[in-house]
C-alpha positions in Angstrom: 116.2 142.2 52.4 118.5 145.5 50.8 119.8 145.0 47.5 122.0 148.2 46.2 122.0 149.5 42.6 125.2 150.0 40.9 125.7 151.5 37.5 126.6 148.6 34.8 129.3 150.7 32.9 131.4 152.1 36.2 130.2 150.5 38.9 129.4 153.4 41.1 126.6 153.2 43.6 123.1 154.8 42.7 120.8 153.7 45.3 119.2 150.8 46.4 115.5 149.2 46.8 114.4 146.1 48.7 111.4 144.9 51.3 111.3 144.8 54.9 107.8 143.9 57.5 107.6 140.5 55.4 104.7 138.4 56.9 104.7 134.9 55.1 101.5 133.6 56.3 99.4 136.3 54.4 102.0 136.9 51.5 102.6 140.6 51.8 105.5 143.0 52.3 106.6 146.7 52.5 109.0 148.0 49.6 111.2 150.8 49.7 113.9 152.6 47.4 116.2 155.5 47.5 118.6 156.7 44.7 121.3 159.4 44.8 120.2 162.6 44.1 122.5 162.9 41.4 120.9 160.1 39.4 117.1 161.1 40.2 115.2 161.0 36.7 116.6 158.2 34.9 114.0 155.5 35.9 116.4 153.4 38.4 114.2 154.0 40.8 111.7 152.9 38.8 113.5 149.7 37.4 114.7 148.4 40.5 111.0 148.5 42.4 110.0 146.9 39.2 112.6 143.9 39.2 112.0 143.2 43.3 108.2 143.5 42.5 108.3 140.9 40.1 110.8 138.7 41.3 108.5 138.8 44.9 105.2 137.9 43.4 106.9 135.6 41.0 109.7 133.3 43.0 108.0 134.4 46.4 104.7 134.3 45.5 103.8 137.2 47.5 100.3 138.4 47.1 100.5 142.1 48.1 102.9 144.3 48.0 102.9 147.8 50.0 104.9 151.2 50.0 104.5 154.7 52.2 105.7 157.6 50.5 106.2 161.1 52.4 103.6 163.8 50.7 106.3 165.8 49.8 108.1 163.3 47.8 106.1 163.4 44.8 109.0 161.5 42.4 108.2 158.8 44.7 104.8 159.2 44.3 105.6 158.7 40.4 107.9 155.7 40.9 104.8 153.9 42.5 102.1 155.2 40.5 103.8 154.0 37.0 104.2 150.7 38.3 100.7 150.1 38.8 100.6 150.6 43.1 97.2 152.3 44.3 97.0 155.0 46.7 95.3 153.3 49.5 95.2 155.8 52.5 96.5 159.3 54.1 98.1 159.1 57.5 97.6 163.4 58.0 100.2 164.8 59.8 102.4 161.9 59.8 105.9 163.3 60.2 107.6 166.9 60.5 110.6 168.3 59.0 112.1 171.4 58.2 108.8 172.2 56.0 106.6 171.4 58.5 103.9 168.6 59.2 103.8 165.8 56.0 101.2 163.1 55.7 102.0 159.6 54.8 100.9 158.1 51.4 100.0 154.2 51.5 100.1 152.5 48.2 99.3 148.9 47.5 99.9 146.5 44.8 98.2 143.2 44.2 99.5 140.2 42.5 98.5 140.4 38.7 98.5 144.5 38.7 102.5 145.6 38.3 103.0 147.5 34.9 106.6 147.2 33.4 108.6 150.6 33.6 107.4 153.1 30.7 111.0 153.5 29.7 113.5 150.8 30.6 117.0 152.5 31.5 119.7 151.8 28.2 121.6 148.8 29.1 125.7 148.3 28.6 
């Protein structure tokens, strides 16, 4: 499922957040995000993991919730981390890009341990 982010006021697209690998028997899912580059900073990122997070384990009543995160990325890292997720394991030497061998970051979330955003975005 990909849901996009738009901006309330003008409409324009910012990103967009969502969960793929569901497996129903045991309740669980992978998340994932991206926002432009242009709106990094402003806790959208942040917000929309939050609303799919909660809307998972409450309407879908998923029990566990997942996310990998490229070492590099470490706003990611901070997305995940102030929602509550738990770093859960290092895949060394995952990928390679243009800086050279990354590891993987696997975070977890169980039902009962999501935070609300720090700072909600302003709403229109």
């Amino acid at each position: 499922m990909a849901l996009l982010i738009f901006d309330r006021q003008d409409h324009r697209l910012l990103g967009g957040t969502g969960f793929h690998s569901i497996n129903w028997r045991d309740r669980r899912f992978e998340l994932g995000y991206w926002v432009a580059p242009s709106e990094w900073g402003k806790g959208i990122a942040t917000e929309a993991a939050h609303a799919v997070c909660q809307e998972a384990f409450r309407a879908l009543r998923m029990h566990r919730i997942h996310a990998c995160v490229l070492s590099f990325n470490p706003r990611s890292v901070h997305v995940l981390r102030k929602l509550g997720f738990q770093l859960e394991g290092r895949e060394r030497q995952h990928q390679r890009d243009g800086r050279g061998w990354a590891d993987m970051l696997r975070f977890g979330l169980l039902a009962g341990e999501l935070r609300p955003p720090a700072r909600p975005r302003p709403r229109a």
